[in-house]
C-alpha positions in Angstrom: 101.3 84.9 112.3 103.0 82.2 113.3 102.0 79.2 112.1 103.0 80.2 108.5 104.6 82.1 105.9 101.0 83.4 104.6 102.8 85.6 102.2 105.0 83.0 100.9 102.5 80.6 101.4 100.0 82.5 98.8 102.5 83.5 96.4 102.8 79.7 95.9 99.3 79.0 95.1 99.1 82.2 92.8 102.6 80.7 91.0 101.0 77.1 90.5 97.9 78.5 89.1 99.3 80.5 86.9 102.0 77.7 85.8 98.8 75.4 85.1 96.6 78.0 83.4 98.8 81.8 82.3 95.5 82.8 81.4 95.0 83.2 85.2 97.5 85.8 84.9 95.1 88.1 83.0 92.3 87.0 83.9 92.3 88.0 87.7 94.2 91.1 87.8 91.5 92.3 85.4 88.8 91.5 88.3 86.9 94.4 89.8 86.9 95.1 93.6 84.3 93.4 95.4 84.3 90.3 92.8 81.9 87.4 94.2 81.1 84.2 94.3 80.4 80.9 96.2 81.5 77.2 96.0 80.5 74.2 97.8 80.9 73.4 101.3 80.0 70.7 103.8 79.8 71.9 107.4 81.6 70.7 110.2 81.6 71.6 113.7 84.2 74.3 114.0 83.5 75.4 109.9 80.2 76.2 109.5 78.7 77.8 106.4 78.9 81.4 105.5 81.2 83.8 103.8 85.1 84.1 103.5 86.6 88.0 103.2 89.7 89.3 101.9 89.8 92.9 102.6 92.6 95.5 102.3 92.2 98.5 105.4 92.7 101.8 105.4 96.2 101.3 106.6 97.1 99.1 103.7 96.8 96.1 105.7 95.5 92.6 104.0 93.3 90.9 106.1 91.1 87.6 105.9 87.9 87.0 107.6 85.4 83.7 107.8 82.4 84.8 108.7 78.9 82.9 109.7 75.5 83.1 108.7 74.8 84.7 112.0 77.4 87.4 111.3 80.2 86.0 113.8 83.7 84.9 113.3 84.7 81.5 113.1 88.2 81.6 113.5 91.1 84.3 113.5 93.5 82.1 111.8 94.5 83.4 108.6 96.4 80.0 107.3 92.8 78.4 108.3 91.0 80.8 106.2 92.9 80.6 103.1 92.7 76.4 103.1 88.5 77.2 103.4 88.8 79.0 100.1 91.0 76.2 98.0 89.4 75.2 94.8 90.0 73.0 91.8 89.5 74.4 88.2 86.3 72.0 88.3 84.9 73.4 91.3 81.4 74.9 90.6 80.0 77.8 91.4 76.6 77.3 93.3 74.3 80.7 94.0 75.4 83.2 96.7 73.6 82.6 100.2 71.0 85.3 100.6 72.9 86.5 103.6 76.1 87.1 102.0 76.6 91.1 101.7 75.2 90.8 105.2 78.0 88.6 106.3 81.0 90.4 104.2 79.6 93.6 105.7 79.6 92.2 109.1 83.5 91.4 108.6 84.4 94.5 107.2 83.0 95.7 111.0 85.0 93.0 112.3 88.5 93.5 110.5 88.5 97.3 110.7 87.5 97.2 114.8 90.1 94.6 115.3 93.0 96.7 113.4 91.7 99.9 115.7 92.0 98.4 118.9 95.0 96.2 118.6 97.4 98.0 116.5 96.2 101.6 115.9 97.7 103.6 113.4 100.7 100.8 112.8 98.6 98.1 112.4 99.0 94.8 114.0 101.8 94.3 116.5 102.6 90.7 114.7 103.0 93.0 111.2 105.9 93.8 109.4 105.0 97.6 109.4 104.2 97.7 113.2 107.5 95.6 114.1 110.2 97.7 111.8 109.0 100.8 113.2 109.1 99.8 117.1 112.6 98.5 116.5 114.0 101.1 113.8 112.6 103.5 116.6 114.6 101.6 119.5 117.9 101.7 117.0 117.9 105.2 116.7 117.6 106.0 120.0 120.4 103.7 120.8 122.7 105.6 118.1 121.2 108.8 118.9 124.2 111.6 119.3 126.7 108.7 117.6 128.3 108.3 113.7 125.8 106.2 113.0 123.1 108.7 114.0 121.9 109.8 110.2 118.5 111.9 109.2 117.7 109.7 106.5 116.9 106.8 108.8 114.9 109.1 111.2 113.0 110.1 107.9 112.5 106.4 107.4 111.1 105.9 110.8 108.4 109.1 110.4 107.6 107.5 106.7 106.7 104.4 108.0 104.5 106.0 111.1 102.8 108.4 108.9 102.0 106.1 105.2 101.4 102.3 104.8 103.6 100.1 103.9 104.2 98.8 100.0 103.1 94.9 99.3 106.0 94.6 98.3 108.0 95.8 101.1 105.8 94.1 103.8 106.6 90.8 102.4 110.4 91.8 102.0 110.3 92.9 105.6 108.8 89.9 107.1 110.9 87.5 105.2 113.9 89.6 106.9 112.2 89.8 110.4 111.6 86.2 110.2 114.9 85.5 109.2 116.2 87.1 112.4 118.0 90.2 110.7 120.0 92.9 112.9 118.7 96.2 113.7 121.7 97.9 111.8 120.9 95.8 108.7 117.1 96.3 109.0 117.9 100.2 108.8 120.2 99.8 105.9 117.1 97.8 104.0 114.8 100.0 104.9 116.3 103.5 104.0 117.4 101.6 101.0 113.8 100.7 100.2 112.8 104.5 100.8 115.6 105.7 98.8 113.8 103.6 95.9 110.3 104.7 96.3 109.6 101.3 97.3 109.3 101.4 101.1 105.4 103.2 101.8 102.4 104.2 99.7 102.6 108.3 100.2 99.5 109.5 98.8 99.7 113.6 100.1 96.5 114.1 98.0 94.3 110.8 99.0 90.8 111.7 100.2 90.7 109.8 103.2 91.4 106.1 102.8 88.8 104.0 102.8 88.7 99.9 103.6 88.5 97.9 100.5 87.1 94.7 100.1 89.0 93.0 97.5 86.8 89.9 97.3 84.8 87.2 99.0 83.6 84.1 98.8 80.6 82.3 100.4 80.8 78.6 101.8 77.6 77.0 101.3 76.0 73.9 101.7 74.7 71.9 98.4 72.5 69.7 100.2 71.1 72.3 102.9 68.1 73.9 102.2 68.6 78.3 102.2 65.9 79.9 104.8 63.4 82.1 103.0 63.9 86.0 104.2 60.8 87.3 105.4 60.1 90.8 104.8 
């Protein structure tokens, strides 16, 4: 979470993409969930082969995940795992290891235990959702009983507790946190955001949320020779 802007940092790949093909602009939005496929790699000590995972959690969290073939993680590093995936438009596509859906599933395990133990119902303590609310709470204890003590940012505060966080606001709120904005100001944005239906994702009616793996992508080495499964 510190090393980079991932947000940003995505958004400009996406935007350079699309600037050299628009097509892509169709094209991948129209993808289904759990979309696919695997490109070449050539293994080095600290990135061996197996499967990259982009999944989206039950919390409405996006979270990356480099798995191995033995089902373990290779690194944590989300900046590290986005720069595994980079293709060219001529990159081929080479058959998926046999182990992949093992390894995806194994980092679904991974992602979901990791979001449980470290950040509970808010998420991560490095994410935009899990920051605003500790400090939004903190503010309105400060004002508590003062003029600036309002129910619409205590309403704020519960929405955020209670519902995920938009995209959209998550990457507005980080670019603020990072930018080192006030806690007064944060509130202002934030009950602004609510005001607009653009701060959570209520869903009163949802089933019970579910993690969804948006796509993957398996590493795998041309010249390697794939171990026959024995049943």
């Amino acid at each position: 979470d510190t090393e980079v802007d991932l947000a940003s940092y995505a958004y400009q790949i996406w935007k350079n993409a699309i600037d050299r093909n628009p097509e892509l602009a169709k094209i991948i939005p129209a993808m289904p969930n759990v979309v696919y496929s695997t490109r070449p790699h050539k293994p080095m000590i600290n990135q061996p082969e197996g499967a990259l995972l982009y999944l989206r959690t039950a919390e409405g969290n996006d979270a990356l995940a480099w798995m191995d073939k033995n089902g373990a993680s290779v690194t944590e590093s989300q900046f590290a795992i986005l720069k595994a995936a980079e293709c060219t438009p001529e990159t081929p596509a080479l058959p998926r290891h046999q182990q992949h859906h093992e390894m995806v599933a194994a980092g679904v395990k991974l992602i979901v235990e990791t979001e449980k133990s470290v950040g509970g119902q808010l998420g991560r303590p490095s994410g935009a959702r899990f920051r605003t609310y500790e400090r939004l709470k903190a503010h309105a204890e400060e004002i508590k009983n003062t003029l600036f003590d309002i129910p619409e940012l205590r309403k704020a505060i519960e929405e955020i507790y209670r519902y995920p966080l938009l995209q959209s606001a998550t990457d507005t709120l980080n670019r603020q946190l990072k930018s080192g904005i006030s806690n007064q100001a944060l509130a202002e944005l934030v009950m602004s955001l609510r005001a607009d239906a653009r701060l959570c994702r209520v869903a009163e009616d949802v089933e019970s949320n579910e993690p969804q793996v948006i796509c993957s992508l398996g590493l795998k080495d041309e010249n390697g020779v794939e171990e026959e499964t024995v049943s």
